[in-house]
C-alpha positions in Angstrom: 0.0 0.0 0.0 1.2 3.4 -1.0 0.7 5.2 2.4 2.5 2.2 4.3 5.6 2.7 1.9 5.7 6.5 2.5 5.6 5.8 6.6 8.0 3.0 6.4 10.4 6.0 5.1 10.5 7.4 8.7 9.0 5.1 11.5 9.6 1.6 10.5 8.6 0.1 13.5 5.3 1.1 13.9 4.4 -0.7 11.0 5.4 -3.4 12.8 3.4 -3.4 15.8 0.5 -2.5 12.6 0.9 -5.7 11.1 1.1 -7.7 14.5 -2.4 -5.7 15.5 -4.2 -7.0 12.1 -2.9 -10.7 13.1 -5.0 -11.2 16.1 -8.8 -11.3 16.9 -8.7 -10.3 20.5 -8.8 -6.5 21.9 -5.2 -5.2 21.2 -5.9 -1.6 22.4 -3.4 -2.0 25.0 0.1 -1.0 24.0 3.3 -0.6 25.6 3.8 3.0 24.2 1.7 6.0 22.6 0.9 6.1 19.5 3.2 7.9 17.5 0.5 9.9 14.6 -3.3 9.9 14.7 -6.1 11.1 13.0 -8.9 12.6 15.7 -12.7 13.0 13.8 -14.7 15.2 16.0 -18.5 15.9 14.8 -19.7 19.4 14.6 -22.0 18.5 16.9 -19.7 18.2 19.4 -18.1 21.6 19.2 -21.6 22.3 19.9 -21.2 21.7 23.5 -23.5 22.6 25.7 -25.3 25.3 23.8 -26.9 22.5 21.7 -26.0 24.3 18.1 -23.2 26.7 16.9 -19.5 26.8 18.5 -19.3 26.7 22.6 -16.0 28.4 23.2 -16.5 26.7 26.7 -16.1 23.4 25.5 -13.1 24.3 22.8 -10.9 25.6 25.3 -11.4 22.3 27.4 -11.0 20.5 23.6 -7.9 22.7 23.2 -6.1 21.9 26.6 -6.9 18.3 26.0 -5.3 18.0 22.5 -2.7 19.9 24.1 -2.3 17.5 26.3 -1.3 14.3 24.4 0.9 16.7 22.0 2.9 16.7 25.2 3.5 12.9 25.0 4.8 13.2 21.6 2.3 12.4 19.1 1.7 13.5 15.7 -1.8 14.6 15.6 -4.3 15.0 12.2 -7.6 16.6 13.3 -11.0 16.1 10.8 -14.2 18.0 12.1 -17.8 17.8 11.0 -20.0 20.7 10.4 -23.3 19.7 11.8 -23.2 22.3 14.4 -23.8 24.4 11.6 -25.1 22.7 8.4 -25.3 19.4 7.5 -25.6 18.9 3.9 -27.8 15.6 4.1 -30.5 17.3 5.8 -30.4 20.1 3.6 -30.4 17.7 0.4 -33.8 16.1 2.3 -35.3 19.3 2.4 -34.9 19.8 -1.6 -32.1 21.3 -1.9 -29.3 20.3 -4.9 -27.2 17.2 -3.2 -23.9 18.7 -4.2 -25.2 22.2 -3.3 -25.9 21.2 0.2 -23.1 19.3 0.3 -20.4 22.1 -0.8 -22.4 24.3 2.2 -21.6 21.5 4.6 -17.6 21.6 3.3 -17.8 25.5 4.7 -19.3 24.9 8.2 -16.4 22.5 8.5 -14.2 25.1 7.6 -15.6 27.4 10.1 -15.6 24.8 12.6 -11.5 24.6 11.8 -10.7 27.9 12.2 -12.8 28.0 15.8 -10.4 25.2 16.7 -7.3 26.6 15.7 -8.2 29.6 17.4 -8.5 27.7 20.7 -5.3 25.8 20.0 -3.4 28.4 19.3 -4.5 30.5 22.6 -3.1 27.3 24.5 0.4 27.6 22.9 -0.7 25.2 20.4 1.2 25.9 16.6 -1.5 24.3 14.0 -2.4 24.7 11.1 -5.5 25.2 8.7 -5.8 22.8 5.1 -8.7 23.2 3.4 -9.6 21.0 0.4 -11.2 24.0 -1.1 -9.0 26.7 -1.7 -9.5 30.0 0.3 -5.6 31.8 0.2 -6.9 33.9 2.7 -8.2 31.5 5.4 -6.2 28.6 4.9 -3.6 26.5 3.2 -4.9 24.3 0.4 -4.6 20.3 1.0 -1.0 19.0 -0.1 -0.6 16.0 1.6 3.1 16.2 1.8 2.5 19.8 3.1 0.4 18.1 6.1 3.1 15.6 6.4 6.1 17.8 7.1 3.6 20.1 9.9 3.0 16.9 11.6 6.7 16.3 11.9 7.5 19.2 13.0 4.4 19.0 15.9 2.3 21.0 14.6 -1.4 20.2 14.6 -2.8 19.8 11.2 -6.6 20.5 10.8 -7.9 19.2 7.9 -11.3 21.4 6.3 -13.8 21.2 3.7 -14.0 17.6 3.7 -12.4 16.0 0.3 -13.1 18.8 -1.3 -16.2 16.6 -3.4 -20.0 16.2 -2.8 -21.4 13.1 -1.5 -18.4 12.1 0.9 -19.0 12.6 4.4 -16.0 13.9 7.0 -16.2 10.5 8.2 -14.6 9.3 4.8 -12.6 12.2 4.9 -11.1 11.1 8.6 -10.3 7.8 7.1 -9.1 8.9 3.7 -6.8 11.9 5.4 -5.2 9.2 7.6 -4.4 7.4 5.1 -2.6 9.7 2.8 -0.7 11.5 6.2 0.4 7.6 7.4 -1.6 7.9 10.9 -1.6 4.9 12.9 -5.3 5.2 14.0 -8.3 6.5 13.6 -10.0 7.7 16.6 -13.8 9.1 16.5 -15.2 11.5 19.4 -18.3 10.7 20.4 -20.9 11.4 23.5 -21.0 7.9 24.6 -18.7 5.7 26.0 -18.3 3.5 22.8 -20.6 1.5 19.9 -23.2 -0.2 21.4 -25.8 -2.2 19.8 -28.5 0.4 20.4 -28.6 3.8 21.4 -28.0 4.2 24.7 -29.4 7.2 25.2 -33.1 5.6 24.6 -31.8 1.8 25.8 -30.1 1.9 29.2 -29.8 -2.0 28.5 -28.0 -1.3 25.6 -24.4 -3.4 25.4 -21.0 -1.7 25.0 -18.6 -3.4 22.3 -14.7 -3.5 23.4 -13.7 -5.2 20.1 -15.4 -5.4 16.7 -14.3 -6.2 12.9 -15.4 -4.1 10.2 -17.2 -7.0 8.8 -19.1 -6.7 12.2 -19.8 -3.3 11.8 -21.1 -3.5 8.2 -23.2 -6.5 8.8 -25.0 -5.2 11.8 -25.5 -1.5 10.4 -23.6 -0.3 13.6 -23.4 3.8 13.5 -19.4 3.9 14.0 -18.8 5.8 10.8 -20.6 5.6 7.4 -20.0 2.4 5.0 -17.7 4.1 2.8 -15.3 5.1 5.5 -15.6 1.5 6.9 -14.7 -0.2 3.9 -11.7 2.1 3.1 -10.4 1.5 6.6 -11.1 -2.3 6.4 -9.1 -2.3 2.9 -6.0 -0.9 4.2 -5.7 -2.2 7.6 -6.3 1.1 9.2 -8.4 0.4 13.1 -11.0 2.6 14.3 -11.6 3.2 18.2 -14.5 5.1 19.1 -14.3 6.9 22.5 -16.4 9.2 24.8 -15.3 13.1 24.6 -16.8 14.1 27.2 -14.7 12.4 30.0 -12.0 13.7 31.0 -8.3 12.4 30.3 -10.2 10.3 28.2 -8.1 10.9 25.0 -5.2 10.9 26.9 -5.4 7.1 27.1 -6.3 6.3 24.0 -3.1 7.6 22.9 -0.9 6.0 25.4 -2.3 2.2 24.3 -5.0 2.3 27.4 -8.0 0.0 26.1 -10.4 2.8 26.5 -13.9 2.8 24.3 -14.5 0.5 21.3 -11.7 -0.9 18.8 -12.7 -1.5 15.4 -10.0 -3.7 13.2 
């Protein structure tokens, strides 16, 4: 695979532990270091906050601090974000408007979302930067992947906007396409819960909590971990998923140190 060959280049041995994690069936989210470059996927909804719709500068300074946080430890860190807070394209298409008009209105809450976040970052102490898939010279850099690359090495925080830059592909397939191309060892998806359960359990308190799922398990049962698209382009190239709870504290923390925290998808 093309983005194994470019990461081999400078961190050999993560592959390594890679290849030993697609080998076994059992929950291999416990690790005896940090990950060394990750891809987080944060909804819209979730820069939301508390106010229920638009940004909550509350809750981004916490987000801030908390990316902060594991940048500390070392790790190389790709951000995607949604724009649901402000328009989801989906629900606009539903409503009659053009799909790909919708869609490219979506691409620009992202963007808004990204430049919120980057704000926050950078009142931390937090050097990041802005790639947009759309090009806007005056907002952001345009997507060039080996661009992205040589931030990351450097530790900056890379914030990747506007989706792919195409209608009809969701951030999630962005997440998954983004760490792909930037050679991120994982995928990890911010949610409200504590996981993927098998209902929602925000209706079902009897609802059970997966610790370890295959994408195969994911497609077949129509779980809501990310869309199909993303799932299958994950599943093709090895790439795991784990799906953790925002909203507590520290939690991201241990994902990124190898703590078996939320659900693993591989």
């Amino acid at each position: 695979m093309f983005w194994e060959k470019e990461y081999k280049k400078t961190h050999p041995a993560r592959l390594n532990i890679m290849a030993a994690k697609s080998n076994t069936t059992t929950n291999t989210t416990k690790r005896s270091e940090p990950y060394r470059r990750v891809l987080l996927k944060i909804s819209g909804e979730a820069l939301a906050g508390q106010v229920g719709h638009g940004i909550d500068n509350d809750f981004l300074k916490v987000l801030a601090h908390e990316i902060k946080e594991i940048q500390k430890l070392g790790v190389q860190i790709g951000i995607v974000l949604g724009g649901g807070n402000i328009f989801r394209g989906i629900q606009g298409a539903t409503k009659g408007m053009d799909r790909a008009s919708a869609d490219y209105m979506g691409m620009l809450a992202t963007v808004l979302n990204c430049l919120a976040l980057q704000d926050a970052l950078e009142h931390d102490g937090v050097h990041t930067r802005v790639q947009s898939a759309i090009e806007m010279q005056e907002l952001a850099e345009p997507y060039i992947r080996r661009k992205a690359v040589r931030h990351l090495e450097k530790n900056r925080v890379v914030i990747f906007g506007a989706g792919t830059g195409n209608p009809y592909f969701t951030t999630d397939t962005t997440a998954a396409l983004r760490a792909m191309e930037v050679g991120s060892e994982v995928v990890i998806k911010a949610t409200k819960v504590d996981g993927v359960y098998d209902a929602d359990p925000m209706k079902y308190p009897k609802a059970k909590l997966f610790t370890d799922l295959t994408y195969l398990d994911v497609l077949q049962k129509g779980l809501k971990v990310m869309d199909s698209t993303a799932i299958s382009l994950c599943m093709d190239n090895q790439l795991p998923i784990i799906v953790f709870n925002l909203n507590e504290r520290g939690a991201l923390k241990k994902v990124v140190q190898g703590q078996a925290v939320g659900t693993l998808v591989h």
